[in-house]
N, C-alpha and C positions, 0 to 999 in steps of 0.2 A: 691771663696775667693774674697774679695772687693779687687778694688787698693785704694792709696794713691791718695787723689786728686794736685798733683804738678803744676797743672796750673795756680796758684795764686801767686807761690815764694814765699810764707809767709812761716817764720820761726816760731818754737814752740819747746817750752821746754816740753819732754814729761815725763810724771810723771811713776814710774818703782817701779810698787808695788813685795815684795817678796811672794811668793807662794811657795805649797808644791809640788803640782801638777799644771804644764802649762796646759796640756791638759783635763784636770778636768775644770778649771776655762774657758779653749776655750769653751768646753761645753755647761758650764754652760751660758756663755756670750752670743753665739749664741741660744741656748734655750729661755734665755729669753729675745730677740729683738734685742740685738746688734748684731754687727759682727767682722770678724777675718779680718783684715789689711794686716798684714804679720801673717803666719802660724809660727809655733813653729820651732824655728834655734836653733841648738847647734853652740855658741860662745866657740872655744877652750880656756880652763884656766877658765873659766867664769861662762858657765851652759846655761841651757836653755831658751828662750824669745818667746815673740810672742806678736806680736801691736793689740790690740782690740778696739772698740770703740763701748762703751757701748748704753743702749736704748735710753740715752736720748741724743746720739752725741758726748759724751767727749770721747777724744782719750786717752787710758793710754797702758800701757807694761804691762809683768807680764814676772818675774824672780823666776828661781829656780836656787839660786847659788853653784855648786862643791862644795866651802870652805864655806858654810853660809856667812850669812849677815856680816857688815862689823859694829865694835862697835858704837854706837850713840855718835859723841863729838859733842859741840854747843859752838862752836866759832867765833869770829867775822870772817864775809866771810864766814859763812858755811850755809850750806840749815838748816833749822831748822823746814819746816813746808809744808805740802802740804793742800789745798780745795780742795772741787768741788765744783764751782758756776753752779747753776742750776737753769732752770724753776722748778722743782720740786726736792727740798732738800730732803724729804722726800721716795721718789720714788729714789733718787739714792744712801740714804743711805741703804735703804732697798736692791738695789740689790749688793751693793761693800759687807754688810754686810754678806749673802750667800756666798760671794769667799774663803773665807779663814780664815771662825771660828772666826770672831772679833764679840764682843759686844757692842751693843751698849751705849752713855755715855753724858750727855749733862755738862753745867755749867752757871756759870752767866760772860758774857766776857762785859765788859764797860756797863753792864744796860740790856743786851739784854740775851734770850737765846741763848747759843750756841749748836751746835750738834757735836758730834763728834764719830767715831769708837775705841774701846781698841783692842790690844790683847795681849795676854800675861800680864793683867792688864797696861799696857801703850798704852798712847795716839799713834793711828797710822795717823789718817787724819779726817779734819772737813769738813762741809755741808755748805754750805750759799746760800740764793737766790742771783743768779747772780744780780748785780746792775741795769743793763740796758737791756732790752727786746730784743734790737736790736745784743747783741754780743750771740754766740754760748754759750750751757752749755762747760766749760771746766776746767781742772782740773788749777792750780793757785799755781807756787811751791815761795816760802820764804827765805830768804835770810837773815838772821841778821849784821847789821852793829851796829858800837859803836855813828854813826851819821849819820840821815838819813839827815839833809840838807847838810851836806859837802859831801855826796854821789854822791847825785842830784847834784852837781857842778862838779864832778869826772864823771857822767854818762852825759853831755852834753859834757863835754869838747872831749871825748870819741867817741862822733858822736850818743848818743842814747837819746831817747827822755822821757820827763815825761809825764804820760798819766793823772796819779792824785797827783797834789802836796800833802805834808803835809798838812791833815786840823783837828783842833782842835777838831771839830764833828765827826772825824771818830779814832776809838783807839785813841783819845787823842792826837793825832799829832804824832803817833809814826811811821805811814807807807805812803807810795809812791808807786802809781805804776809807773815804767817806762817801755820801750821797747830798748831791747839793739840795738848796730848798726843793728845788720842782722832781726829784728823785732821781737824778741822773747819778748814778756811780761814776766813782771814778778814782785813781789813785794818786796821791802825789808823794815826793821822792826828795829828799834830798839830796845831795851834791858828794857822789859816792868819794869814801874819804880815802 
């Protein structure tokens, strides 16, 4: 089993896909080039987990919840979205899509294609080339606000930083990345118009 590398102090949001089978998808993860971080824990109340980090680097979870999933609401302040930014979008749809039965699905997002996973006929997570060469492939969780520049003034005042303002060229001016105080990135979005 790999450890966690904690010599950097960097904080990250980790992305916690649900699954039927933990130890299926450990498998499958280590089979096909990744590896197991933490091995599969039973959380009392909770269900099963286990930290993997796929072929191409991105670190994500994998739960099998006691009570099932938890209903989708999409409200302001709530996750609404997760990526994988990757050197190869392609190559890491193709292995998340093997985990757990989803198909594949694309659309036309601001001009561009998008990629994205269904299952159960609904959206579960999308594909993008990572932006920049230089940062790790990793998964990218979303946040919906009712104002992304009164946010960005809420998230400095706060002690965290903007990594990419608002720019008209990217979604229309709808998203920001920043990184909270402890360093965790992360994007939020407004309420696509």
């Amino acid at each position: 089993m790999a450890e966690l590398d904690n010599s950097q102090n960097n904080s990250h949001w980790l992305a916690l896909v649900s699954v039927a089978d933990v130890d299926g998808v450990v498998k499958a993860t280590n089979s096909a080039g990744g590896k197991t971080l933490i091995a599969k824990t039973t959380i009392e109340g909770r269900g099963e987990v286990a930290v993997l980090e796929d072929p191409q680097g991105a670190l994500f979870s994998v739960i099998n919840t006691i009570n099932g999933d938890p209903a989708l609401t999409v409200n302001n302040n709530s996750w609404i979205w997760q990526e994988v930014w990757s050197g190869d979008p392609a190559a890491s749809s193709a292995f998340y899509q093997q985990l757990a039965g989803y198909s594949t699905a694309q659309k036309t997002l601001f001009g561009t294609n998008y990629s994205f996973l269904k299952i159960n006929n609904s959206p579960a997570f999308g594909f993008v080339k990572k932006p920049d060469a230089e940062i790790g492939n990793t998964w990218v969780n979303y946040i919906k606000v009712a104002d992304v520049d009164a946010t960005i003034l809420k998230v400095t005042a706060a002690g965290g930083q903007v990594l990419m303002a608002p720019d008209d060229a990217v979604r229309n001016g709808t998203v920001a990345i920043i990184r909270d105080p402890a360093g965790a990135g992360l994007v939020i979005q407004e309420t696509l118009k």
